[in-house]
Each structure stands twice: as structure tokens, then as C-alpha cells.
Residue, then its C-alpha position, 0 to 999 in steps of 0.5 A: x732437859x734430856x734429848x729425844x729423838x724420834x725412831x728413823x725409817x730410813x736405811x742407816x738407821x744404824x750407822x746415825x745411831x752410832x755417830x749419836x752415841x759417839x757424840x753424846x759420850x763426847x759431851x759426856x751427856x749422863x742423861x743421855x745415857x739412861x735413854x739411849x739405853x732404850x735404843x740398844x734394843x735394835x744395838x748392833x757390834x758399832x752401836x755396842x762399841x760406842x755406848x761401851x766408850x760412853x760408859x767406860x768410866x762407870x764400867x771400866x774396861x780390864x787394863x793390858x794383862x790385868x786378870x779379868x777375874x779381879x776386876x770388881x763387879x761394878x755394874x749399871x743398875x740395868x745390867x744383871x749381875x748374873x749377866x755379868x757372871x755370865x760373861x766371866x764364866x764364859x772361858x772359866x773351863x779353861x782356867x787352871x788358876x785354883x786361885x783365882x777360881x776360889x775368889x770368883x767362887x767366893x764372889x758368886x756365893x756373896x750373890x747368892x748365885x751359887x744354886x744356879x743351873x749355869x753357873x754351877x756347871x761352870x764352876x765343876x768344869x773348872x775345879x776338876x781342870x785343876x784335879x780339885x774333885x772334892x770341890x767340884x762335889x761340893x760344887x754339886x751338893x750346893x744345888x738342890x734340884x740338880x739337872x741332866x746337864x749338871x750331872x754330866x758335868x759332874x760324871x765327866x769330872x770323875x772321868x777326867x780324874x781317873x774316878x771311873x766307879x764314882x762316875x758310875x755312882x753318880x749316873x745311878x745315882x742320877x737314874x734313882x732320882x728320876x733323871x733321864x740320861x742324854x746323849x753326853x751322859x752315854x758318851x761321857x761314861x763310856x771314856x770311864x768303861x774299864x772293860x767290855x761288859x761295861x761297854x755293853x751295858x751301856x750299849x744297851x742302855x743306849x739302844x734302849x733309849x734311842x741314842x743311836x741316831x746321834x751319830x757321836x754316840x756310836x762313834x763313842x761306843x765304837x772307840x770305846x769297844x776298840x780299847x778292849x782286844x779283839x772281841x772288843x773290835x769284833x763288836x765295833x766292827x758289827x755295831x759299823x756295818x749296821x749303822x745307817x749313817x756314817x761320817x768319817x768319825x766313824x771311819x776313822x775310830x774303825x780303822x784306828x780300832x783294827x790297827x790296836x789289835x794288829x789289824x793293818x791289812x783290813x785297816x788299809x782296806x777300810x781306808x781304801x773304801x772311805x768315801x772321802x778322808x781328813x787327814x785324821x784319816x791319813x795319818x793314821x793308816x799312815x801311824x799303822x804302817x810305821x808302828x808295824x815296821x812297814x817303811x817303805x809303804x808308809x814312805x808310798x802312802x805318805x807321798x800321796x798325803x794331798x795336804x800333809x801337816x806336822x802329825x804327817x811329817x812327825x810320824x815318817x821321823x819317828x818311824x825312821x828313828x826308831x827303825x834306825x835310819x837316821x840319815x833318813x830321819x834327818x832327810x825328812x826332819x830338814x824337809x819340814x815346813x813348819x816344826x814344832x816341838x813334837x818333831x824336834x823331841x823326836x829327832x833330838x831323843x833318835x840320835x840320843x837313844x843312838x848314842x850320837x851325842x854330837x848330833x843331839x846336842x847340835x839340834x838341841x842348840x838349834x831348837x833353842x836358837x829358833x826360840x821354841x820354848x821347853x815344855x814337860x813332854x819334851x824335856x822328858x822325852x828327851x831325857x829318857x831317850x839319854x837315859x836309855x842309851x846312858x848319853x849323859x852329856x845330853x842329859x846334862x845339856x838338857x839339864x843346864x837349859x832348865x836351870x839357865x832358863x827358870x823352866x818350872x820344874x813339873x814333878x814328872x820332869x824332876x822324876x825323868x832327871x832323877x832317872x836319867x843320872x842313875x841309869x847313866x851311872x851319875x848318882x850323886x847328881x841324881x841324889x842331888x836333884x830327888x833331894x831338891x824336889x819340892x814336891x815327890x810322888x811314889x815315882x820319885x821314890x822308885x827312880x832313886x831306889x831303882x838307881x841304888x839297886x841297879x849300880x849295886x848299892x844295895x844298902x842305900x836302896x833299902x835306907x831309901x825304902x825305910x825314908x819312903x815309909x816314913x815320910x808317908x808314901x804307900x809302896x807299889x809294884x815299881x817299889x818291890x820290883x827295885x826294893x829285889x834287885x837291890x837285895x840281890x845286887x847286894x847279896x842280901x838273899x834273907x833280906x829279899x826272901x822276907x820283903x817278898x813274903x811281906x809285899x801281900x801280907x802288908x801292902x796288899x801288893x799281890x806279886x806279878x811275873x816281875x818279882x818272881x823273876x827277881x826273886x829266881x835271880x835272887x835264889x839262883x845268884x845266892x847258890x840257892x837253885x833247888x829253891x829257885x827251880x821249885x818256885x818257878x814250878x810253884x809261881x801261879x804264872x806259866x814261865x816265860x823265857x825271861x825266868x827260865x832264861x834266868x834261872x839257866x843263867x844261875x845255873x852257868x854262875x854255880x856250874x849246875x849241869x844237870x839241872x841246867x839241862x832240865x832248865x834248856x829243854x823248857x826254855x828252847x820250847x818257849x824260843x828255841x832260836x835264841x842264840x843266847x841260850x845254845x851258847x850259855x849251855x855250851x859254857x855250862x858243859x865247857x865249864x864242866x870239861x865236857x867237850x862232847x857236848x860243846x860240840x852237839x850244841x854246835x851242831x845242834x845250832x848249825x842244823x836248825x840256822x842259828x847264829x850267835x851274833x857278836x857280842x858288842x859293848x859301848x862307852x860314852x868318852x868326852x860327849x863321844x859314845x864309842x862301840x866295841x864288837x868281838x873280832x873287830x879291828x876296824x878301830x884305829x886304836x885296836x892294838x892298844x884296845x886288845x892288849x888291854x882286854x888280854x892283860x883282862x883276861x889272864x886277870x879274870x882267870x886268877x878271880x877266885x870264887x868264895x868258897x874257893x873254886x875258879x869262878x867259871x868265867x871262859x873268856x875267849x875260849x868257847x866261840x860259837 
């Protein structure tokens, strides 16, 4: 006989049906069961907790760190199945298990809830968070009356995974079935806008369709014009001053956007007009006066910040690393409140790109004693800052803690190791790690190819182009621009002359400003002037400073004077303050004994104030980086130091060119 009660009047209605639930699972009462469902109409979160115990034995509740996906579906017969769904799709969009995405997927098919509107969108979300495209399309092609919302998803799929035009397509696609465009489908395709016009059609598109009183659509629109130069900002800056509603969205996108085209002044200007500020807003004037050099400003504007978080703290760390001052990098980095990996990158990869092993490696095993764990951006950022300034014993020391501590090693942190051992000189390691890598990409290739080419193991560096084409990966840009260095490194001059003429005619690689400035280091090392000079002439690019600069180098290796004096005049045009290019012409004619003109170069720097700076080199000796200046005598082993660069010097006299003339090397005789 099952237990009925009559529906209280009485204010704890609530609070008596709780302590009945509660007491009837106790008693494990099944009839009961089926009838206080009939009360769970009026259910509140204590009513829900007690029929949830009551029932646990028929829909158990997932154990401690079980996988909620592989629960089985074992519901109540009162309780839908899509409901169920429902609940479990609830955070799908941020699952990145393709694994488990597949087994919920095959569960939803065995229901036949596959077409279903809500479910559908769930699934594409969750596909294109694991860069699986393709079955998020088939996701879409499964439904047969696709809404807006479905396409919406689908469109910031592509965008997502880099697919602007098939974003395109399907918002076309979307507009000939007859489906009208919301406000997300505008926002969503203007991240896939690859240039202005682009922009302005959608613009356009969204006038015509009244979208503009949705204040995100114009601040979408207004971030999305910032990316595109100066008329992009032009028509951000119109688009704000016409709109009638502005929240500090808006203002910020504005102010961001002028400070990409170097706009700090009416940046700060707009910053100062805002009506009220987030710390959004903060940081990112305060971003502006870093990234322009501005210090001592950003340090006034950062003592105001009312409430500065770790973005604030960060960007006054990076701005004195990159300027220099780490003492005051460090002063800051100590103040902080709360750090977190982002200002411990910073500071750590500041004094590696200053050579200052000791400090970096001291920091790094403080980062690690206070428990914060690696992730990919630190580890890289770390690994090109010693890669840069050629540090590898922190290289190394970042290294170890990857393997002491079964980091999973990403493809791009595999890549940055790779990098970080050829550049410091360390190629068997980085042959060692390419070697290791489960997985590589086209960048995986280059870092190698490029390490070969930048040491002068010319060879090696083509075997591993020949190994790329094999195992079949497509060549790009990087690829041709280490595939040149490598020929001329190894004097291969034919060899890099028909790579050159290949690159278009069968990979399709149209060449930049980069090759051709490879291929004038090439010619011009090779004797080869003539050729180099016409293709300057010839090269569909104006020149810039780097390939006259080049080409004026040749010319000092082969002692061309006449055709140096060609080259100095177009490139003190394009920089007529560089130091470097007087003094190079000045060992040009001292090469040739022509002294008289030594001298008009002398004067000719005296008269417009440029100053050669002394040349200074570095060596990294037992984890120490040790730094070398011309005249210096600062060093307390100074005397040995200058005895050996004599003894040097009278060996670099007696270097004898190929074709049998003095290689012009002036050592220490023309000092400007």
C-alpha cells in the first residue's frame, strides 16, 4: 500500500518534504519512490539532493576521478534520454579527449539523437577544440534542416582552425538556403576577415541588417578594422565616434587599435577621456608606453593602476628586460604579489638573452621549488631567449627538468630544443632530440637544416632537405632561405643558383626579399660580383640596406673598389648613419693602399657625427658568459687575452687567399 500525503499549506513545505524524501530512502520504500516523483514539480536544490540519495542505487553517481563520459546510460524511465544528453554535453566544448568525444558520439548515434539541433552544435564545438575539422563537417552534413545557430558553429570552426575562405563558403552557403544571419554569425566571420575589403562587406552587411544596436557587433567590427594598418583605423575611428552607445569594450578595442599603428599619443588621449576604465583598459596604455621604449612614463602611469594585477606587474618586467635594466626587472619581479608562470618566463628568459647564466639558472630553481608546474610557452620562451643570446647551460638546465619530470614534450617544444642546440653551436644534441621526435612538422625540418647551414656543414644541411622530401613534407619559404646559407657556407655556388631557380617552378614558392639577399651573399662570396650587382638591379624588390650592405661586404672580401663605391652611394641613401658601412669602405681602399681616401672617410664621418662603436664579442666559459671590447683592459686577465690576440694576428697575415693573393684581413690597422 503505497504512502500518501496530502499538498501542505504551510510555509516549510519545502524543508518537510526534504525530511520525507530523506526517510523514505532510509527505508528504502520503492513505491515510494515513483510517487514522490510527482512532488519533485515544486523540487527545490534540498528536494533534489534527497530524491538524488534516494535514487542513487539506480542512477549511480560517477566515482572520484572516473570519466563522466564513460558512465553507462542507465536512466529512470521518467527521466528522457536527451536530458541525459543534455547534461553530459553540458561542458563538452571544453573537452580536448578526441577519444572520449568519439565514444559519446557513437552513444548519441545509437539513440538516434544525432539530428538534434542541440546536441549537433555541442559535438562541432568539441571537434574543432581537437583540430578535427573534418568530423565536425560531417557532424553538420548529418542534420537535414540546419539552423542559424548550427551554422554559427560551424563557421567559427573554420575560423578557429585557420579556414577563413570555408567559413566564407558556408556563410554563402547559409545565405542561398535562405537562412537569415545573427549577430554571432557577423562577429564570428569578422575574426576570418584576412584584409579590409573584407571588413567592409561585412560592415555593410551588418548596416543592412540593423546589427549595429548590438553593441559587441561594433566593437567586433572596431577590433577587427584595427588589424588592417592605418586606413583600417581610419574607419575604426569613424565607425566610434558615430556610435550612440559605447561601453568600455569599445573604448579599449579604440585605444588598442591606434596604439598597433603607433598611435600612443591620441591613444593616451582617448585613455584620458574614458568615462570610466577596467584594467583591461590600464594595461593596455600601460602595453603602449612599454612597447615604445617610454620607461619612465609607463613606470608614472603604472603607479596610479588603483588595482594592479599580474598583466600590470608583467608588462613593467618585460619592458625593463627588454630595455636592459634588469636590476629594475628584478626590483619589480621581487615586489609582486602573486606570480605566476607569465612573469617568471619573463624575468627567467631577460637574463638568459643578457648572457647572465647564473641568475637564470637560480630563478629557474626557485620557479621550480615553489611548485609551479612547466607548460609549453614557458619552456620555449625560455629556450629561445638562450638560443638567441647562445646560453646553453640553461638551455641544458631546461632540458633535464623535461626529462626528470616526463614533461610531454609538445612538437613546437621538441622544435625550440632543436633550435636552441644549433644555434648554440651543440648539434649532435640537436641532431640527438630532431631524431627523438615522435612527431615533426616543416619547422622541425628547417630548425635542423638551418643549424647545419649556420655552422658551415653545408653537406648535411642538403642530405636533410633530400630526408625532407622523402618522408613527405612540402618545402616553404624557411626551408629555401637555410637550403641558400647552407649552399654558401659550404661554397656550393651552382648548387644554390639552380635551388633558387627551382623554388617557383616546383614548389611554387615565389621568392622574398630573404632569398635574393642569400643569393647576393652567395654570388658575392663566390667572386661572382658582376652577377650579384645585376640581380640586385634585376630583383622585383627596391633593395634594402641588408642587400646593398651585403653585396658592399663581397666587395671588401675581393677588394672590388670601383664597384664598391657604386654600391656605398645607394646604400648611405637608404642609411647614411650607419657606422658600419664608412668603416667597411674605409678597409676597402686601405686594402687597395689607397690612403687618401681612408682619410675623406674619416672626415666625411667627423663632419655628419658618426662614430664607429667598438667592436665587442662574447664566449660563454663554465655556465659564465664573458664579454670582450676592442681597447678594453678592464678584464683582470688582460695581458694574457692581448698576447693571444697578437700571436692572432701575425697568424691571420700569413692566411693565404685561393688564388694566391693576401686575403684582406687588416687587423688592427685601420681604426676609425
Amino acid at each position: 500500500m503505497p504512502y500518501l500525503f496530502p499538498l501542505p499549506s504551510f510555509k516549510n513545505f519545502f524543508f518537510i518534504l526534504t525530511l520525507l524524501l530523506f526517510y523514505f530512502s532510509k527505508a528504502t520504500l520503492k513505491s515510494t519512490s515513483s510517487k514522490s516523483q510527482t512532488f519533485l514539480l515544486h523540487q527545490n536544490l534540498q528536494c533534489r539532493t534527497s530524491f538524488s540519495m534516494q535514487n542513487s542505487h539506480h542512477f549511480p553517481l560517477p566515482k572520484p576521478f572516473q570519466n563522466p563520459m564513460s558512465i553507462p546510460f542507465k536512466s529512470p524511465s521518467w527521466f528522457s534520454t536527451r536530458r541525459l544528453f543534455e547534461q553530459k554535453l553540458q561542458d563538452l566544448h571544453k573537452c580536448t579527449n578526441l577519444s572520449h568525444i568519439k565514444q559519446l558520439q557513437a552513444q548519441i548515434i545509437r539513440q538516434n539523437l544525432h539530428q538534434d539541433l542541440y546536441i549537433a552544435p555541442k559535438l562541432i564545438s568539441a571537434f574543432s577544440l581537437c583540430r578535427q575539422i573534418t568530423l565536425a563537417l560531417n557532424v553538420f552534413n548529418q542534420i537535414q534542416d540546419p539552423n542559424v545557430h548550427l551554422y554559427n558553429n560551424l563557421i567559427r570552426a573554420y575560423v578557429q582552425n585557420s579556414q577563413p575562405s570555408q567559413a566564407f563558403s558556408f556563410f554563402f552557403d547559409m545565405q542561398w538556403n535562405g537562412i537569415l544571419a545573427d549577430n554571432f554569425t557577423y562577429t564570428f566571420l569578422l575574426k576570418a576577415c584576412t584584409d579590409l575589403k573584407m571588413v567592409e562587406m561585412i560592415h555593410t552587411q551588418i548596416e543592412k541588417n540593423g546589427f549595429l544596436s548590438d553593441i559587441f557587433v561594433p566593437n567586433a567590427l572596431i577590433d577587427s578594422y584595427s588589424k588592417f594598418g592605418e586606413l583600417g583605423i581610419k574607419a575604426a575611428l569613424k565607425l566610434f565616434m558615430v556610435m550612440e552607445d559605447r561601453d568600455v569594450v569599445s573604448w579599449n578595442s579604440m585605444m588598442g587599435g591606434l596604439l598597433k599603428v603607433g598611435e600612443l599619443r591620441e591613444a593616451r588621449k582617448l585613455f584620458d577621456e574614458m568615462p570610466q576604465r577596467d584594467m583591461v583598459s590600464w594595461n593596455t596604455i600601460l602595453d603602449g608606453y612599454v612597447k615604445a621604449g617610454e620607461m619612465e612614463k609607463a613606470f608614472e602611469l603604472f603607479q596610479k593602476i588603483p588595482q594592479r594585477n599580474v598583466v600590470s606587474w608583467s608588462t613593467m618586467v618585460s619592458g625593463y628586460s627588454k630595455a636592459g635594466d634588469m636590476d629594475m626587472a628584478r626590483v619589480l619581479f621581487d615586489r609582486m604579489p602573486v606570480k605566476t608562470l607569465v612573469p617568471w618566463t619573463i624575468i627567467i628568459s631577460g637574463y638568459a638573452e643578457k648572457g647572465l647564466a647564473k641568475e637564470a639558472i637560480e630563478l629557474y630553481d626557485r620557479m621550480e621549488q615553489d611548485g609551479l608546474e612547466l607548460d609549453d610557452g614557458t619552456v620555449i620562451g625560455i629556450l629561445a631567449a638562450c638560443a638567441e643570446s647562445g646560453l646553453l647551460a640553461v638551455g641544458v638546465k631546461v632540458h633535464n627538468s623535461i626529462e626528470r619530470l616526463r614533461f610531454r614534450c609538445s612538437i613546437a617544444v621538441c622544435n625550440a630544443l632543436v633550435d636552441m642546440y644549433a644555434k648554440c653551436g651543440s648539434l649532435d644534441k640537436a641532431w640527438s632530440v630532431f631524431n627523438g621526435m615522435p612527431k615533426r612538422d616543416v619547422v622541425s625540418w628547417n630548425a635542423m637544416l638551418q643549424g647545419f647551414a649556420m655552422h658551415g656543414h653545408g653537406k648535411e644541411a642538403l642530405q636533410v632537405f633530400s630526408r625532407l622530401k622523402k618522408e613527405g613534407f612540402q618545402p616553404d619559404r624557411v626551408t629555401f632561405v637555410g637550403i641558400l646559407c647552407a649552399c654558401t657556407h659550404a661554397g656550393f655556388i651552382d648548387e644554390g643558383v639552380e635551388y633558387f631557380y627551382v623554388m617557383e617552378k616546383d614548389y611554387g614558392i615565389v621568392p622574398q626579399i630573404e632569398h635574393y639577399g642569400c643569393m647576393v651573399d652567395l654570388l658575392g662570396r663566390g667572386g661572382r660580383l658582376n652577377e650579384a650587382f645585376r640581380l640586385v638591379q634585376i630583383m622585383p624588390f627596391e633593395p634594402n640596406a641588408i642587400i646593398w650592405g651585403t653585396l658592399l661586404a663581397a666587395c671588401r672580401l675581393h677588394n672590388a673598389v670601383k664597384l664598391a663605391e657604386k654600391v656605398i652611394d645607394h646604400l648611405l641613401k637608404l642609411d647614411p648613419s650607419d657606422p658600419g658601412n664608412y668603416s667597411m669602405l674605409a678597409n676597402i681602399f686601405a686594402a687597395s693602399g689607397d690612403w687618401d681616401n681612408v682619410a675623406s672617410v674619416r672626415l666625411r664621418m667627423k663632419s655628419i657625427g658618426v662614430q664607429k662603436p667598438s667592436g665587442s664579442s662574447s664566449i660563454e666559459i663554465d655556465n659564465e658568459v664573458h664579454d670582450f671590447t676592442v681597447f678594453d683592459k678592464s678584464h683582470p686577465k688582460f695581458d694574457g687575452i692581448y698576447q693571444m690576440i697578437e700571436r692572432l694576428r701575425e697568424d691571420l697575415k700569413q692566411v693565404v687567399h685561393p688564388e694566391g693573393t693576401t686575403l684582406p684581413i687588416e687587423v688592427g690597422e685601420v681604426v676609425i
